[in-house]
N, C-alpha and C positions, 0 to 999 in steps of 0.2 A: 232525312236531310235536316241538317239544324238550319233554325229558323234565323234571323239577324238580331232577337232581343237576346236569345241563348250564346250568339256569339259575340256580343258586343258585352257579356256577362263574363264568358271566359276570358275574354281579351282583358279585361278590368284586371281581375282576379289572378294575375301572374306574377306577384313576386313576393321576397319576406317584409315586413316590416322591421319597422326600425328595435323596438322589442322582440321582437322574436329573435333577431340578431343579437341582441344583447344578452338575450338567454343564452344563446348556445354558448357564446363566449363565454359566459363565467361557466359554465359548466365542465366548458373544455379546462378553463384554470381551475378548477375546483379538481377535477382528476387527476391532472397535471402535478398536481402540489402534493396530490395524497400519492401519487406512484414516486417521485422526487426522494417524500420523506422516507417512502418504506426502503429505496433503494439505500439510502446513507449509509445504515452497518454493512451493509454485503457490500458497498465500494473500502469501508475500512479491512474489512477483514480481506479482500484478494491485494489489497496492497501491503497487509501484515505478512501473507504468503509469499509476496514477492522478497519482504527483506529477508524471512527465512531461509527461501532461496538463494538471495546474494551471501546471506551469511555461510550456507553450506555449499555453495559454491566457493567461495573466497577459501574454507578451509580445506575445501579438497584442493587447491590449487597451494595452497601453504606447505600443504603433505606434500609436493612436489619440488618444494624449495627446501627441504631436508639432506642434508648433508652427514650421510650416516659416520663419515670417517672423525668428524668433529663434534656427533650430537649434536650440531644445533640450527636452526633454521635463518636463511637470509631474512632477517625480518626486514630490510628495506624493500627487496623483491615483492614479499607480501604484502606488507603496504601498500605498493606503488596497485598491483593488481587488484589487491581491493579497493582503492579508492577508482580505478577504471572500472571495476563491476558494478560499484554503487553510484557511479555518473551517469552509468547507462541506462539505470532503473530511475523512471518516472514515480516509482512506491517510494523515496526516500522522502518526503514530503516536511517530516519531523525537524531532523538533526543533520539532513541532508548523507554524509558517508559513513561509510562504517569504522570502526575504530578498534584501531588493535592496539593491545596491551603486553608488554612482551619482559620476558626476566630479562633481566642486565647482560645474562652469557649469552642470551637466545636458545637456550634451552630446550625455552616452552612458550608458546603464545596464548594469548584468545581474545578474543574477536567478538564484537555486539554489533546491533543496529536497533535503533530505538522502535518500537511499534507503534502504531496510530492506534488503536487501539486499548485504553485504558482500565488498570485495574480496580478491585476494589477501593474504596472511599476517591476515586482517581487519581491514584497513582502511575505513575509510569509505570508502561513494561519493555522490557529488551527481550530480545533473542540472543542469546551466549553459545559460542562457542568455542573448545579451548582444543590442545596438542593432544588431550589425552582422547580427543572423540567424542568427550560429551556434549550433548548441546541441550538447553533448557531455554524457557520462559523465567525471566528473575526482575526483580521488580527496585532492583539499584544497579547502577554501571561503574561501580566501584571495582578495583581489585579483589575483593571478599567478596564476592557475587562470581567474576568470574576469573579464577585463580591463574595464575601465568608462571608460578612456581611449580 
């Protein structure tokens, strides 16, 4: 049986202090900030996947607005579909839609979306891709990066 001085001892001795509180709090921010930072590139890089996806989404749906009897593709069609594909994507953070480039007959298209993601010295980098099927990482969104001829 505990006696009254051992219980009036436990009874005392029942909570945190105001320091010990304070500890744990930074501790938990202290963690908090170190799991935040490590997370940053791995949130940049599944949003770069996503525009890659929009981009090769948008031009399998391009391939679908070809018109074999005229060679040449609705490029308004395309358009309009890729700017609905890259509305829908929360990963366009950059430059917001994707953007297509297209020859004058509509020939040939191709198609970017900027990446979060940055190159060398940081530079920009895009995702390209064009009529002929190629698709790359190019690091200008020029016409000469990605050709529409």
């Amino acid at each position: 049986m505990v006696d009254n001085f051992q219980f009036k001892m436990l009874k005392e001795k029942g909570g945190f202090t105001l320091i010990e509180m304070l500890v744990v709090i930074a501790m938990i921010g202290i963690l908090s900030a170190v799991v935040l930072t490590a997370l940053g590139p791995s949130r940049d890089k599944a949003k770069d996947a996503r525009i890659i996806s929009d981009v090769n989404q948008a031009r399998a749906i391009a391939e679908t607005h070809y018109n074999p009897t005229t060679g040449a593709y609705d490029i308004a069609s395309i358009t309009g579909d890729a700017q609905f594909i890259s509305s829908q994507s929360d990963a366009t953070s950059n430059g917001g839609a994707l953007t297509i480039i297209s020859a004058s007959n509509g020939s040939a298209f191709a198609m970017y979306g900027q990446l979060n993601t940055k190159g060398a010295n940081g530079t920009l980098q895009y995702f390209c891709s064009d009529s002929t099927g190629v698709t790359r990482q190019v690091t200008s969104n020029t016409t000469e990066a990605c050709p529409a001829s």
